[in-house]
C-alpha positions as CSV (number, residue, x, y, z in Angstrom):
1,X,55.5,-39.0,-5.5
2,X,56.7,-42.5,-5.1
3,X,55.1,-44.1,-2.2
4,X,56.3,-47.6,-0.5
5,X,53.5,-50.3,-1.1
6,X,54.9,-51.5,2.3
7,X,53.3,-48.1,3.8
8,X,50.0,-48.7,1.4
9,X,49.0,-52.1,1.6
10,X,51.0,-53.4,4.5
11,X,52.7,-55.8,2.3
12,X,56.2,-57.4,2.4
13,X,57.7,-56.3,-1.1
14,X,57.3,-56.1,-4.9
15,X,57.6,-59.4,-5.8
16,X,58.9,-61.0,-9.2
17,X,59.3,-60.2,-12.6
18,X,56.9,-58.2,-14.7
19,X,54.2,-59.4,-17.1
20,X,54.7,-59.8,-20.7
21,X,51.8,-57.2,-21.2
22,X,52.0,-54.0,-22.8
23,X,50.9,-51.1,-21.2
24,X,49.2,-49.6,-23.7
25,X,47.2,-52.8,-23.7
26,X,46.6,-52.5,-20.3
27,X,45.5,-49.6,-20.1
28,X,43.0,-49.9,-23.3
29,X,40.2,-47.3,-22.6
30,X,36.8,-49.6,-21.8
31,X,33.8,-48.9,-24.5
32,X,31.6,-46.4,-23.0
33,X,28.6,-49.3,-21.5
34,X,26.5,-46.2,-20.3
35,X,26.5,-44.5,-23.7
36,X,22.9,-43.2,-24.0
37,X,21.7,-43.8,-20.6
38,X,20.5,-40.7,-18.6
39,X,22.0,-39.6,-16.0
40,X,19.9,-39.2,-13.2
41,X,18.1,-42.3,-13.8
42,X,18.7,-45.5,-12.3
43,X,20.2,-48.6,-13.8
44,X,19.1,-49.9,-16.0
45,X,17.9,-47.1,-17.5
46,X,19.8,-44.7,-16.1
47,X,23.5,-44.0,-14.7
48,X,22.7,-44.7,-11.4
49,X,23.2,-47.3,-9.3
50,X,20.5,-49.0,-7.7
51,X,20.6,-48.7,-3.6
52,X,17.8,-48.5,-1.7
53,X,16.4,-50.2,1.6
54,X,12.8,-51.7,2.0
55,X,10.2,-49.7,4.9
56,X,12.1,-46.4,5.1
57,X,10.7,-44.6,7.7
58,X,8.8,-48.1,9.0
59,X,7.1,-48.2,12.4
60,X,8.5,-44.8,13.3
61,X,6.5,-43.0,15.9
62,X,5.8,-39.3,14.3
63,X,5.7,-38.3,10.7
64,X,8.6,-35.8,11.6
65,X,10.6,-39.1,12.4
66,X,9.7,-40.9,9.2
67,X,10.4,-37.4,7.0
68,X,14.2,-37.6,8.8
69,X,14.7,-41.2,7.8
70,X,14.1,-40.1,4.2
71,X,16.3,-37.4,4.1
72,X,19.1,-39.1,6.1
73,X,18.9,-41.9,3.7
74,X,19.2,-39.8,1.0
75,X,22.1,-37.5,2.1
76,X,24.1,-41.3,2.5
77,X,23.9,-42.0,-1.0
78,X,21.2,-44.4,-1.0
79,X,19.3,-43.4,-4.7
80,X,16.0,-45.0,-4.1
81,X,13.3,-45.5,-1.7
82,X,11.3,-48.6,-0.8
83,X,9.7,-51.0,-1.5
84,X,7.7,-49.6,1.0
85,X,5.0,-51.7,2.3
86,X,1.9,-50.5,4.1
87,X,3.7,-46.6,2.9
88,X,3.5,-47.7,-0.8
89,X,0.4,-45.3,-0.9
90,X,2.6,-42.1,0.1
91,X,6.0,-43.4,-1.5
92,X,5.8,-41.2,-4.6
93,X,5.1,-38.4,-2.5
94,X,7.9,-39.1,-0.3
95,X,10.3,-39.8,-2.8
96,X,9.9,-36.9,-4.7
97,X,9.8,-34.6,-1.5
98,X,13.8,-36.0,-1.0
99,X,14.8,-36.4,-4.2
100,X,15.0,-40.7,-4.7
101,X,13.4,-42.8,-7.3
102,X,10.8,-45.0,-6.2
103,X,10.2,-49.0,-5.9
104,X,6.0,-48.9,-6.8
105,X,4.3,-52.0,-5.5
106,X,1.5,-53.8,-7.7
107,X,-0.3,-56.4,-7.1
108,X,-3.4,-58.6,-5.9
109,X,-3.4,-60.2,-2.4
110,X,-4.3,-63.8,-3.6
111,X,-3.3,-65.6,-0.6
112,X,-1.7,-68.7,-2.2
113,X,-0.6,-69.8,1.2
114,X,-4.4,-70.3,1.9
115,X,-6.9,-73.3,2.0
116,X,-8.7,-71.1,0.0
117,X,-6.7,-68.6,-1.9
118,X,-8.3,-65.8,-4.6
119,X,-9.9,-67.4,-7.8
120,X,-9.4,-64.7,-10.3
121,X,-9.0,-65.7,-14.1
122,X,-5.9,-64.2,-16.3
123,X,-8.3,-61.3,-18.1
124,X,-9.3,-60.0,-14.7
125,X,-5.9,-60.8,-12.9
126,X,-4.6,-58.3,-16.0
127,X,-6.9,-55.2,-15.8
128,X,-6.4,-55.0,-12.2
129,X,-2.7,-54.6,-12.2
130,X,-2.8,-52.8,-15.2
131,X,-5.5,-50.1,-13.3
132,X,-2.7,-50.1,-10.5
133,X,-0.4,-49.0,-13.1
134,X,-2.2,-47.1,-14.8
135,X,-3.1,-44.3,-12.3
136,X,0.5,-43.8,-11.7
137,X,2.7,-44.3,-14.6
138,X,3.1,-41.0,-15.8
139,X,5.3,-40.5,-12.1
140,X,8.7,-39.8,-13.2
141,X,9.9,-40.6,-10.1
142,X,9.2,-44.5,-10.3
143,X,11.9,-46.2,-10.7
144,X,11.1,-49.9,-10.9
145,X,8.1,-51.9,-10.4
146,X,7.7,-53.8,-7.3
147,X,5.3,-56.9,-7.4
148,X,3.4,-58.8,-4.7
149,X,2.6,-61.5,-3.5
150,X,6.2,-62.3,-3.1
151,X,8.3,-65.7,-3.3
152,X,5.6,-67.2,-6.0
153,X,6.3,-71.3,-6.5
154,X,7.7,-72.0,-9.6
155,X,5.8,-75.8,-9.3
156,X,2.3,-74.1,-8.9
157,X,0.6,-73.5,-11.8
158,X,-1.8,-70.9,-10.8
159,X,0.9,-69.0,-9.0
160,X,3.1,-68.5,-12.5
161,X,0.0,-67.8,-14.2
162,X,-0.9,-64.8,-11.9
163,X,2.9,-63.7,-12.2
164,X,2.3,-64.3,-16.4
165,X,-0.6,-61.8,-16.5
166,X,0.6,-59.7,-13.8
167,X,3.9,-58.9,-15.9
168,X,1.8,-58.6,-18.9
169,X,0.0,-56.0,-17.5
170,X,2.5,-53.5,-16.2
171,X,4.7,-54.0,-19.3
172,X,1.3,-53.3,-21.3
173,X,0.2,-50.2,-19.2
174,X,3.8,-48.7,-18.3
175,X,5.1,-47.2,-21.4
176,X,8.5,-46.8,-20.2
177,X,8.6,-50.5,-19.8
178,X,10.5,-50.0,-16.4
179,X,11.7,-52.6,-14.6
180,X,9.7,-55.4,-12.7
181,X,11.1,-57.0,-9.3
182,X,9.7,-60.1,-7.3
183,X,11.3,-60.7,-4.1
184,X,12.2,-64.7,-4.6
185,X,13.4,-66.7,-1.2
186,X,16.9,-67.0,0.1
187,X,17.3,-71.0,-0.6
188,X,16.2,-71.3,-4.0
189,X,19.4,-72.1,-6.7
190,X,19.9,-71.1,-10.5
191,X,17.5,-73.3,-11.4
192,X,14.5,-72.9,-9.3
193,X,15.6,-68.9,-9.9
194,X,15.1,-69.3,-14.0
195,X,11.2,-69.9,-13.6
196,X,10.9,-66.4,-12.1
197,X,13.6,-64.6,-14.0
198,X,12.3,-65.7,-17.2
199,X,9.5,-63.2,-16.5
200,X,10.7,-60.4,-14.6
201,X,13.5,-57.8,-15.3
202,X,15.2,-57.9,-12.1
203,X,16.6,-61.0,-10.3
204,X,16.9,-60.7,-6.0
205,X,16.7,-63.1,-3.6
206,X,17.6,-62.9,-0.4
207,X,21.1,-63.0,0.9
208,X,20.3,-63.0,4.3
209,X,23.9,-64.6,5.5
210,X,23.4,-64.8,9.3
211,X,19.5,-65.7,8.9
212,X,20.2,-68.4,6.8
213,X,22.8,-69.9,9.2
214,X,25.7,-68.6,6.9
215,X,27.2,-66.5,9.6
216,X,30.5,-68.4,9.8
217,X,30.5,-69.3,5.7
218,X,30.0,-66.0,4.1
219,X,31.5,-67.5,1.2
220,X,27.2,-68.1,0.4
221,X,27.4,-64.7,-0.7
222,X,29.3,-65.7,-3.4
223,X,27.2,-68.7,-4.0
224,X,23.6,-66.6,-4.2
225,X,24.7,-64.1,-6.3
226,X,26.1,-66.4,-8.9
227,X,22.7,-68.2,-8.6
228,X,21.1,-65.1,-9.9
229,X,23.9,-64.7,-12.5
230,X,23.2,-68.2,-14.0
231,X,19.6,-68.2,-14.0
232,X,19.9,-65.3,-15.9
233,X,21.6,-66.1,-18.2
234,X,20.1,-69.3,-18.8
235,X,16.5,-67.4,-19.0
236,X,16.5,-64.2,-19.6
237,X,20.4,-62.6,-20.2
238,X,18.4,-59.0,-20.1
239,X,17.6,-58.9,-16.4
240,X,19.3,-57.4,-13.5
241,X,21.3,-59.4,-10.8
242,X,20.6,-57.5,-7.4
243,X,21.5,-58.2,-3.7
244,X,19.0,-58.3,-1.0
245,X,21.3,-58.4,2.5
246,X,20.1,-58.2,5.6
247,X,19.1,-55.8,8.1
248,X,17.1,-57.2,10.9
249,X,18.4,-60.3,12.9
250,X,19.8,-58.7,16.3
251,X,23.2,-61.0,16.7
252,X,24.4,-62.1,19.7
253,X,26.0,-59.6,22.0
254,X,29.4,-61.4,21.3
255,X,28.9,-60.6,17.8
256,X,28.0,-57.0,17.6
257,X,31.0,-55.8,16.9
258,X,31.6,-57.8,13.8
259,X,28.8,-56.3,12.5
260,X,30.7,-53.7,10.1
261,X,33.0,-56.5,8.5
262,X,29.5,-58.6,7.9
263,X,28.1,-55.7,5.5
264,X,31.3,-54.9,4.0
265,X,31.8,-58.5,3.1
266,X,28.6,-59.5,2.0
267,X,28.1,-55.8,0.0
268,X,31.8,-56.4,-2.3
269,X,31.7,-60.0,-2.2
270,X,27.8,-59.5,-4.0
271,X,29.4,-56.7,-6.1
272,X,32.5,-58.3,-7.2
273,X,30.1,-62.0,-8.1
274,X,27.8,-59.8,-10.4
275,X,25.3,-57.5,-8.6
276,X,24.7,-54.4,-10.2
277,X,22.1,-53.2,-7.7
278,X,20.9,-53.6,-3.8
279,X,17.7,-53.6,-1.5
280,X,18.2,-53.9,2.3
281,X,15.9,-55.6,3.9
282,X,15.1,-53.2,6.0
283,X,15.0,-50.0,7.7
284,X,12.1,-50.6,9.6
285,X,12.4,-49.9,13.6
286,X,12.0,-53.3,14.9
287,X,11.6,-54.3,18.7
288,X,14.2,-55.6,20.0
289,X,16.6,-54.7,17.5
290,X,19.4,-52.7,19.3
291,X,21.7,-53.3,16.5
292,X,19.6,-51.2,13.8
293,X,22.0,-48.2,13.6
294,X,25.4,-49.9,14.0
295,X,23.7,-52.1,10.7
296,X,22.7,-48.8,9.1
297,X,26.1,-46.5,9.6
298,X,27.8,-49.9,8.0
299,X,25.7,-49.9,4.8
300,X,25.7,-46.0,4.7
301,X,29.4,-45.9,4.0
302,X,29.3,-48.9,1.7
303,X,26.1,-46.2,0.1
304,X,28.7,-42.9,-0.1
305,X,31.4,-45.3,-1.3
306,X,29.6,-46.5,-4.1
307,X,27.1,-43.1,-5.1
308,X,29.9,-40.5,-3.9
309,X,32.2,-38.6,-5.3
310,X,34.4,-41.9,-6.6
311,X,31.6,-43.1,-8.3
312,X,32.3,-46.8,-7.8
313,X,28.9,-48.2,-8.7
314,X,29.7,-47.1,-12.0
315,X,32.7,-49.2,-12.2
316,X,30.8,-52.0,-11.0
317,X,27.5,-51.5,-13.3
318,X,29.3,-50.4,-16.2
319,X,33.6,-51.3,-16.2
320,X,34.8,-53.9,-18.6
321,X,35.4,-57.3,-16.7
322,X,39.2,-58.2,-17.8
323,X,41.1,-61.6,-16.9
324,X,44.9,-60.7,-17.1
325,X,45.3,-59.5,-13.2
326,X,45.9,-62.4,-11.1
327,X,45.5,-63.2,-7.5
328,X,46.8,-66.6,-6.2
329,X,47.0,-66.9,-2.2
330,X,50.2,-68.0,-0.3
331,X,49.2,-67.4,3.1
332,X,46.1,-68.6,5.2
333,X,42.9,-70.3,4.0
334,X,43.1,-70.7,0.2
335,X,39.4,-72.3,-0.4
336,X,36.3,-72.2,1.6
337,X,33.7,-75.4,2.1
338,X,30.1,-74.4,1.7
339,X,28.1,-77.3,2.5
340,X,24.6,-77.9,1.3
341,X,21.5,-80.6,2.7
342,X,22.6,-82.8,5.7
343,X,22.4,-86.5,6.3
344,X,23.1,-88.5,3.4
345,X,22.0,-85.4,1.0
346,X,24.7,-83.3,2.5
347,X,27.2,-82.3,-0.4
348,X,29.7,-79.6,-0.3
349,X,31.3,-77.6,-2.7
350,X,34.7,-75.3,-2.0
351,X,35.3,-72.1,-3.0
352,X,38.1,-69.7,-3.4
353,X,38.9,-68.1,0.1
354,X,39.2,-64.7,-1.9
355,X,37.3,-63.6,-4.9
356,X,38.3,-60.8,-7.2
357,X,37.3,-58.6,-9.9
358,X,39.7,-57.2,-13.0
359,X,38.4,-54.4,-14.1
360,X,38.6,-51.8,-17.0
361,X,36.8,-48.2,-16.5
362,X,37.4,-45.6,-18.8
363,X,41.3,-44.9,-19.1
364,X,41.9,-46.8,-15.2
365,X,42.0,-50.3,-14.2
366,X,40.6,-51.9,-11.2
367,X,41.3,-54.6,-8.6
368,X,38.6,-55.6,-6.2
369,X,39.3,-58.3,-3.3
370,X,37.4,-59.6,-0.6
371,X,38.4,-62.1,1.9
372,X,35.7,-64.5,2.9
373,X,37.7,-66.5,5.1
374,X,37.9,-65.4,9.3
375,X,41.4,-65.7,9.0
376,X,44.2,-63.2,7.3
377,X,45.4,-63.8,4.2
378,X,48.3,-62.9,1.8
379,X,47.8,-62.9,-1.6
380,X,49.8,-62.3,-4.6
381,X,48.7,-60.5,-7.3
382,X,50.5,-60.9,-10.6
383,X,49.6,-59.8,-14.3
384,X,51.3,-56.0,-14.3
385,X,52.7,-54.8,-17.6
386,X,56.2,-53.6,-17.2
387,X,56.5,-49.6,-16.7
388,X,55.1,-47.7,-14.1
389,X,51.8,-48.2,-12.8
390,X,50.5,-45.8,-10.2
391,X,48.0,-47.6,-7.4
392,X,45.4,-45.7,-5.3
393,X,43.5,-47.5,-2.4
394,X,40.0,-46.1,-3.3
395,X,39.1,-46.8,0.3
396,X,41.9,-44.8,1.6
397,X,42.3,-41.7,-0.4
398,X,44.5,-39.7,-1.2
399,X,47.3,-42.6,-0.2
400,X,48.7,-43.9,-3.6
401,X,51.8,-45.9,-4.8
402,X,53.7,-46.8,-7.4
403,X,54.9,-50.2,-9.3
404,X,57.1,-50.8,-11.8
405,X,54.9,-53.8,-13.1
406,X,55.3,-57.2,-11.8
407,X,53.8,-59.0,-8.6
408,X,53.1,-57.8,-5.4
409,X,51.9,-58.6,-2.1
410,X,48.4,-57.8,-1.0
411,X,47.4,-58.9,2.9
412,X,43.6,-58.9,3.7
413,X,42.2,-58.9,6.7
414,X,39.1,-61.4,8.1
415,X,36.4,-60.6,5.8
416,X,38.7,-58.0,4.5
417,X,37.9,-56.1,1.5
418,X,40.5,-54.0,-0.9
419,X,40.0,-51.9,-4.0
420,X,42.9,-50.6,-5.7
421,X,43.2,-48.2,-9.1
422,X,46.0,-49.2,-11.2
423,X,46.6,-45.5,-13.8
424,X,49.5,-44.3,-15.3
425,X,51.5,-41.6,-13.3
């Protein structure tokens, strides 16, 4: 059934004349990127998509409590658990009591920070880690490993040599080889990033947008994941881009309600830039910190969205990125400032108000958009072989449409987001 894309997207018309595209061409089936992967193992080594939140069950009053946060967590679709903190010791247990992979933490507390931090040489550094490892690597339920001390400086020797011999180690005494995180700091750019990412297998840092006085320029979502893109690439094109948003920074009472938009946002706008995995930071129960659940219900739907029933992390960890979908805007804030330093060290660099992702999966094509801007926007999207095209807002099922190629309209609202699936009828 033909449905008006006035109804659907709350657009004006279909605008202009159709693409010189094929359809066939447009709907070329993407390769199969999961081919041999399992498929109830995470990414990379598996099908699904990494979502997890640090401290599950943290600073709850009762075991019975911290059992529920498991279970809630995974019925929402989150498919791992931790890292875990001072519950590291009971996180296998836990994890395979609900049914999640597991973030493992290894490590050494060598105090960097200190006058006097731990003097260990590499050899011993090595067999310590790899002992950790060691006494639980036949878990199937560990999914990646997490390493501490965390944020290690790439201009201190002795901190990259601990992180040399700690990697060693686990890759030596983990013969699955799994995956090795470092948590690395929210400021540091695609160059500081390559020091780390050169040595581990997954590359987060923290995207904490309000914490790091981003609230009103969200675009630095954006920014920080393409940090971890480039670094990558430039170091180690193997490794895994993640996101690390936040979860703990009660916002004024004023803002509250914007709360849902925030972790919409900042969740597509990481996704659509690269990020084929995320890590809250965090579900612990924190004093003061009224805003925990209105946080949580946000990310949990982003969580069911993405491991549900459409399966849109697999789009996003394994879809063919394509370029010949356009989206230009024509109403509201077209580019976004993002200013870095202050004083005469302050620089700023501007940024599309709306990014996108083109994407092929399997036999169906796929739009992403997200608004960054705290203003509407209209946008028009152009590219669309001729013939019809059937459209399906995957956030608003079972509404669909249907084009007859072209351009059309596409209105977002502040920090909007939109996902549509182009098929043939």
């Amino acid at each position: 059934m033909r449905v008006s894309l006035l109804v659907l997207f709350g657009v004006a018309s279909v605008l202009g004349a159709a693409a010189e595209t094929d359809l066939d061409g447009f709907f070329r089936p993407a390769a199969d990127a999961a081919a041999g992967l399992a498929e109830d193992e995470v990414y990379p080594q598996g099908r699904r998509f990494p979502f997890t939140l640090f401290s599950v069950g943290g600073s709850v009053e009762t075991g019975d409590q911290r059992q529920a946060a498991m279970a809630r967590v995974k019925a929402d679709g989150f498919t791992m658990m931790g890292p875990q903190y001072e519950l590291n010791d009971r996180v296998l247990e836990d994890a395979q009591d609900h049914g999640l992979k597991a973030l493992y933490t290894v490590g050494i507390p060598m105090d960097f920070l200190s006058e006097k931090p731990l003097e260990l040489a590499p050899d011993e550094i090595r067999e310590r880690i790899a002992e950790q490892v060691r006494a639980v690597a036949d878990s199937p339920v560990i999914a990646w490993w997490y390493l501490q001390p965390e944020e290690l400086r790439y201009w201190r020797a002795k901190e990259m040599a601990y992180l040399d011999a700690a990697t060693q180690a686990i890759r030596e005494a983990d013969p699955q080889r799994r995956p090795i995180w470092m948590y690395d700091p929210g400021h540091r750019n695609a160059e500081a990033l390559t020091h780390t990412a050169k040595r581990l297998d997954v590359c987060g840092k923290g995207m904490y947008t309000n914490y790091s006085g981003r609230r009103d320029a969200r675009v630095w979502v954006r920014w920080t994941i393409e940090q971890e893109v480039q670094a990558i690439e430039q170091a180690n094109p193997g490794a895994v881009p993640i996101a690390v948003p936040e979860m703990f920074q009660q916002p004024d009472e004023e803002h509250v309600a914007w709360i849902p938009a925030w972790v919409r946002h900042d969740m597509y706008a990481a996704l659509i830039a690269g990020a084929k995995g995320a890590v809250i930071f965090s579900m612990r129960q924190r004093d003061g910190f009224t805003a925990h659940q209105r946080y949580y219900q946000s990310y949990a739907q982003v969580a069911r969205e993405i491991s549900g029933e459409g399966g849109l992390g697999r789009v996003f960890l394994f879809g063919e990125r394509r370029n010949d979908v356009s989206l230009r805007v024509v109403e509201g804030p077209a580019t976004l400032a993002l200013a870095f330093g202050e004083g005469e060290k302050l620089h700023v660099e501007q940024y599309p108000s709306v990014s996108f992702l083109d994407v092929a999966y399997g036999t169906d094509r796929y739009l992403f958009a997200v608004n960054s801007s705290y203003g509407h926007v209209r946008a028009i999207v152009s590219g669309l072989p001729d013939g019809p095209i059937a459209i399906t807002d995957v956030f608003a099922k079972p509404e669909s449409g249907t084009v007859e190629g072209g351009t059309f309209g596409l209105r977002l609202e502040p920090l909007g987001v939109k996902g549509l699936r182009f098929s043939r009828p």
